[in-house]
C-alpha positions as CSV (number, residue, x, y, z in Angstrom):
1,X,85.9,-55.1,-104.9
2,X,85.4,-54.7,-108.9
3,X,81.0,-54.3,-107.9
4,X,82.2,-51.6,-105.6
5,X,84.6,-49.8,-108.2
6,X,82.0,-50.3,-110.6
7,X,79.3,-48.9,-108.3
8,X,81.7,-46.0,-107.3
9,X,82.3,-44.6,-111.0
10,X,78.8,-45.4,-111.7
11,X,77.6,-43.0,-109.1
12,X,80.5,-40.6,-110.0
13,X,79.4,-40.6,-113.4
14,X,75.5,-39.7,-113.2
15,X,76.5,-37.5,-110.2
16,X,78.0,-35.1,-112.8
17,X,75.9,-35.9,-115.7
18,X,72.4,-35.6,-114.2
19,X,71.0,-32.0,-113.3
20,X,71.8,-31.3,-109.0
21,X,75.0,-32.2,-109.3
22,X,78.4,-31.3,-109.3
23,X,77.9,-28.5,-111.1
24,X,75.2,-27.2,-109.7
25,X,76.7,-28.0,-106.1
26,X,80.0,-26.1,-107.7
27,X,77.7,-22.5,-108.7
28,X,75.7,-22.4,-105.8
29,X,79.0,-22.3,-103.6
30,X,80.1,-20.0,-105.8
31,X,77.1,-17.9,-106.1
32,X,76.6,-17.3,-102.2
33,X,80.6,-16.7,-102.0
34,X,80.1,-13.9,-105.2
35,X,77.0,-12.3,-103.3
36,X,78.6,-12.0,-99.9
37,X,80.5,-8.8,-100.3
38,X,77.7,-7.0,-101.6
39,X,75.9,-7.7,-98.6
40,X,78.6,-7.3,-95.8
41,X,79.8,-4.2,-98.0
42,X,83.1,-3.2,-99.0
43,X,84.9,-3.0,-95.7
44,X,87.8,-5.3,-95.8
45,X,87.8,-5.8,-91.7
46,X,84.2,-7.5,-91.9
47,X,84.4,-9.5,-94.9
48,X,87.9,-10.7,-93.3
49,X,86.1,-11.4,-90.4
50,X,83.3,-13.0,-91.5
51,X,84.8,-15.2,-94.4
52,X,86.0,-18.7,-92.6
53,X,82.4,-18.5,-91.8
54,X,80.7,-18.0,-94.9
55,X,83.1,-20.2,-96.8
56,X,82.0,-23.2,-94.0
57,X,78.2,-22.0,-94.3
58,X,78.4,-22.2,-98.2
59,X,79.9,-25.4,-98.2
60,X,77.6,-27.3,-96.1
61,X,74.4,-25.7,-97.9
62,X,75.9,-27.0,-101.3
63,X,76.7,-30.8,-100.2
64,X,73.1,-30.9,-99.3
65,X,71.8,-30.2,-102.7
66,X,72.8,-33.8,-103.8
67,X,71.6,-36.0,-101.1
68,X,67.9,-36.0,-102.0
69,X,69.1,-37.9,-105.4
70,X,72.0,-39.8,-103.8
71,X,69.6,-42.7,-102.8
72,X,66.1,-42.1,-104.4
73,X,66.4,-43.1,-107.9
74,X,67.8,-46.1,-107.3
75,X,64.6,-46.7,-105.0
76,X,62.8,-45.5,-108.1
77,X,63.7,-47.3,-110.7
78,X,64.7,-50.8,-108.4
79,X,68.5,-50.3,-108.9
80,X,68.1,-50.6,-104.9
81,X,66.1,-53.7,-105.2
82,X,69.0,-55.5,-107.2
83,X,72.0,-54.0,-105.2
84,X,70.2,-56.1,-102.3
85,X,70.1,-59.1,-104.0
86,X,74.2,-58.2,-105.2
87,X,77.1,-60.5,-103.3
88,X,78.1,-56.6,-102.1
89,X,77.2,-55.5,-98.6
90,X,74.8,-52.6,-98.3
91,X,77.5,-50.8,-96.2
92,X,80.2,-50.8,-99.2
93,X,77.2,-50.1,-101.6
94,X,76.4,-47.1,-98.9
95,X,80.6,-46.5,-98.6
96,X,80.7,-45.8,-102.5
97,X,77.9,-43.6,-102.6
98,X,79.0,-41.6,-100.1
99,X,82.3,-41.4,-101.7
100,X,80.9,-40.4,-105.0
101,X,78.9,-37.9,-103.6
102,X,81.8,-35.9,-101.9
103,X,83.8,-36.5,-105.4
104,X,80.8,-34.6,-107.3
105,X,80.5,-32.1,-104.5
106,X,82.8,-31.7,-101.6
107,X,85.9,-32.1,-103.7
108,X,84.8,-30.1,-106.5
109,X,83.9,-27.2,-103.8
110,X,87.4,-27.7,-102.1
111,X,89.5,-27.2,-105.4
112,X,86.8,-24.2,-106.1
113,X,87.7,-22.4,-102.5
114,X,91.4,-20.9,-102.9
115,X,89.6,-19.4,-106.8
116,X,87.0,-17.8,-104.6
117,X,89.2,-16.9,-101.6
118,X,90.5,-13.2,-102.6
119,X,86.5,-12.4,-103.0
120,X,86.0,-12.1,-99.4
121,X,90.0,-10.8,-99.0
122,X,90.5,-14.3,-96.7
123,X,94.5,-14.0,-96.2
124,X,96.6,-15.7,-98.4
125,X,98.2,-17.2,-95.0
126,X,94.6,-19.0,-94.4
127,X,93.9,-20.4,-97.4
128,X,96.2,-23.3,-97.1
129,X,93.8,-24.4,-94.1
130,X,90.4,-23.6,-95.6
131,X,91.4,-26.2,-98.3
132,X,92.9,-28.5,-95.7
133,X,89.7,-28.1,-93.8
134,X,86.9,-28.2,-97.3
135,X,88.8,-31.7,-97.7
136,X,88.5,-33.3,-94.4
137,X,85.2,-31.6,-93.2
138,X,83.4,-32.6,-96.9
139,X,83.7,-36.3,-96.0
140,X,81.9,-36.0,-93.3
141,X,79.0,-34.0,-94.4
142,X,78.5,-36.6,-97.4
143,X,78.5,-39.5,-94.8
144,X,76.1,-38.1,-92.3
145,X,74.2,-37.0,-95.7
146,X,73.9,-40.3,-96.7
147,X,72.8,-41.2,-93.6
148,X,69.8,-38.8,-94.0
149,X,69.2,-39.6,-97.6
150,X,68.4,-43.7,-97.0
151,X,66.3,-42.3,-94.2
152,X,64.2,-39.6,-96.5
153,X,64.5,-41.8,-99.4
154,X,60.9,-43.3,-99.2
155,X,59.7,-39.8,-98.8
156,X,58.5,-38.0,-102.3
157,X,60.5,-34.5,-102.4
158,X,61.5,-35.2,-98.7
159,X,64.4,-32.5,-99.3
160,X,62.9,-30.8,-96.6
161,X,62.8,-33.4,-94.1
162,X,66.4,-34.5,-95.2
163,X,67.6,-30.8,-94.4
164,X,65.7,-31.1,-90.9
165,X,67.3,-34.2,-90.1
166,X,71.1,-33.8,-91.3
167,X,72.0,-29.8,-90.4
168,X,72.0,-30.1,-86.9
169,X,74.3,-33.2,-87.1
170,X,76.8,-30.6,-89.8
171,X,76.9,-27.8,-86.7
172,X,80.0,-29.6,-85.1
173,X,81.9,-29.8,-88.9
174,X,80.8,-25.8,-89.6
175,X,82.4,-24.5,-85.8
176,X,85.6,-26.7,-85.8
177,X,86.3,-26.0,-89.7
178,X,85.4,-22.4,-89.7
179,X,87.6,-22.0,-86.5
180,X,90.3,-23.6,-87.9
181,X,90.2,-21.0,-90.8
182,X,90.1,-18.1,-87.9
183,X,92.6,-19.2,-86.5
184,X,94.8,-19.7,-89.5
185,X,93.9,-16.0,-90.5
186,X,94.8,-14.7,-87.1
187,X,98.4,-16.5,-87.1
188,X,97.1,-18.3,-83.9
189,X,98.0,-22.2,-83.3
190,X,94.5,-23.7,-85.2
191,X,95.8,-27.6,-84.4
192,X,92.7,-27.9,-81.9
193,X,90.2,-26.9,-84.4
194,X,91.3,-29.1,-86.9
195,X,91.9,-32.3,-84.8
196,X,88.2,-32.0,-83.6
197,X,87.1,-31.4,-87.1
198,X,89.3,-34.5,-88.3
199,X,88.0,-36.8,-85.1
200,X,84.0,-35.5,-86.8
201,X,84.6,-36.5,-90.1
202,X,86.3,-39.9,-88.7
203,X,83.5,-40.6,-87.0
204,X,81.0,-39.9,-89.5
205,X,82.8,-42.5,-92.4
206,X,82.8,-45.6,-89.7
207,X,79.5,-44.3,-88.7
208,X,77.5,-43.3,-91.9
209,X,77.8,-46.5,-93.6
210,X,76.6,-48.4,-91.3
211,X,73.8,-45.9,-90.6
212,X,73.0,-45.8,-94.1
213,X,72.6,-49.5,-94.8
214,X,70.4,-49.6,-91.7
215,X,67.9,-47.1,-92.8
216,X,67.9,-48.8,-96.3
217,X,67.0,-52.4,-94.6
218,X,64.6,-50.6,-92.6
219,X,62.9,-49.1,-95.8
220,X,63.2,-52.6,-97.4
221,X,60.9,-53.9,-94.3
C-alpha cells in the first residue's frame, strides 16, 4: 500500500504543478459559470432555471481537460513501462490515478461551486445539494475518464477522440446531478435523483479500474 500512497501524491502533485491541471480545470469552471449570465441575460427566472444545468455542464467539460495527461506521459517517458514491472496491480496503479485526478479537478471544482453559486442566483436552499452532488458525481466522471484516457493514450493529441469516447458515458452523471439540484431548488423530494447519481458513480469506481488496467495491457500488447 506505501507504492500506491506514493503513486497517489505523486500524481496529486504534478497534477497541480504541471500546466492542464487543477488550476486550469478550477478557471475554466469558473470562466463558463462567470460568462453565463451575460448570455442568458439578467432575468433572475432563467438563470434560476437554467443553473443546476450549467453548473453540471461546466463541471463535466472541466474534468475532461485533465484526462489527455492523466495516462500519456507516463507512456511517454516509460514511467508506464516500469509501473508494469512494479509488485502493484495495474488496477490500484489505475485506482490512484483516478483518485488523483478527481483531487486536482473534481474536488477543487466542488469546493469552487457554493463561491460561484450567487452568480447564476441558484437558491441558497440548493446549494447544499449541488456540493453534495459535484462530490459524488466528480468520482465518477474521473473513473470513466480514466477509462478513456488508457484507451486514447497511444493516440498523439487524441483529446478529441478521448472526448468522443467518454461524454456519452458522463450523460447519465449530468441528468441525475443536475436534477438533483432542480429538485433541491424547487423544495421537491430530490432523493431519486441523487441515489441514481450515487448508484453511477458507484459503478464507475468498481468499473473504471478494472477498465483502465485493461486498455493499458491492451496498449502493452
Amino acid at each position: 500500500m506505501r507504492a500506491f500512497w506514493a503513486l497517489l501524491w505523486r500524481d496529486v502533485s504534478l497534477g497541480i504543478r504541471t500546466s492542464g491541471g487543477a488550476a486550469l480545470s478550477a478557471a475554466f469552471f469558473a470562466l463558463i459559470l462567470v460568462l453565463a449570465p451575460f448570455g442568458l441575460g439578467p432575468e433572475l427566472t432563467g438563470l434560476q432555471t437554467a443553473a443546476p444545468g450549467l453548473f453540471w455542464i461546466a463541471a463535466l467539460l472541466a474534468t475532461l481537460l485533465g484526462l489527455e495527461r492523466m495516462i500519456q506521459p507516463d507512456v511517454e517517458d516509460g514511467t508506464l513501462d516500469l509501473l508494469r514491472l512494479s509488485p502493484i496491480p495495474l488496477e490500484l496503479v489505475a485506482l490512484a490515478k483516478i483518485l488523483a485526478h478527481w483531487m486536482t479537478s473534481g474536488l477543487i471544482i466542488t469546493l469552487l461551486a457554493p463561491f460561484l453559486a450567487p452568480l447564476l442566483s441558484l437558491s441558497v436552499d440548493a446549494i447544499p445539494m449541488l456540493v453534495l452532488t459535484l462530490f459524488v458525481g466528480t468520482l465518477g466522471l474521473s473513473a470513466i475518464g480514466a477509462a478513456g484516457a488508457a484507451l486514447g493514450a497511444s493516440v498523439q493529441r487524441g483529446g478529441i477522440v478521448l472526448a468522443i469516447l467518454v461524454l456519452p458515458l458522463n450523460v447519465p452523471f449530468l441528468i441525475f446531478g443536475a436534477g438533483a439540484v432542480s429538485a433541491a431548488q424547487a423544495g421537491t423530494d430530490a432523493t431519486q435523483p441523487l441515489m441514481f447519481l450515487t448508484a453511477c458513480s458507484l459503478l464507475a469506481l468498481v468499473v473504471g479500474p478494472v477498465a483502465t488496467a485493461a486498455a493499458l495491457r491492451l496498449n502493452e500488447d
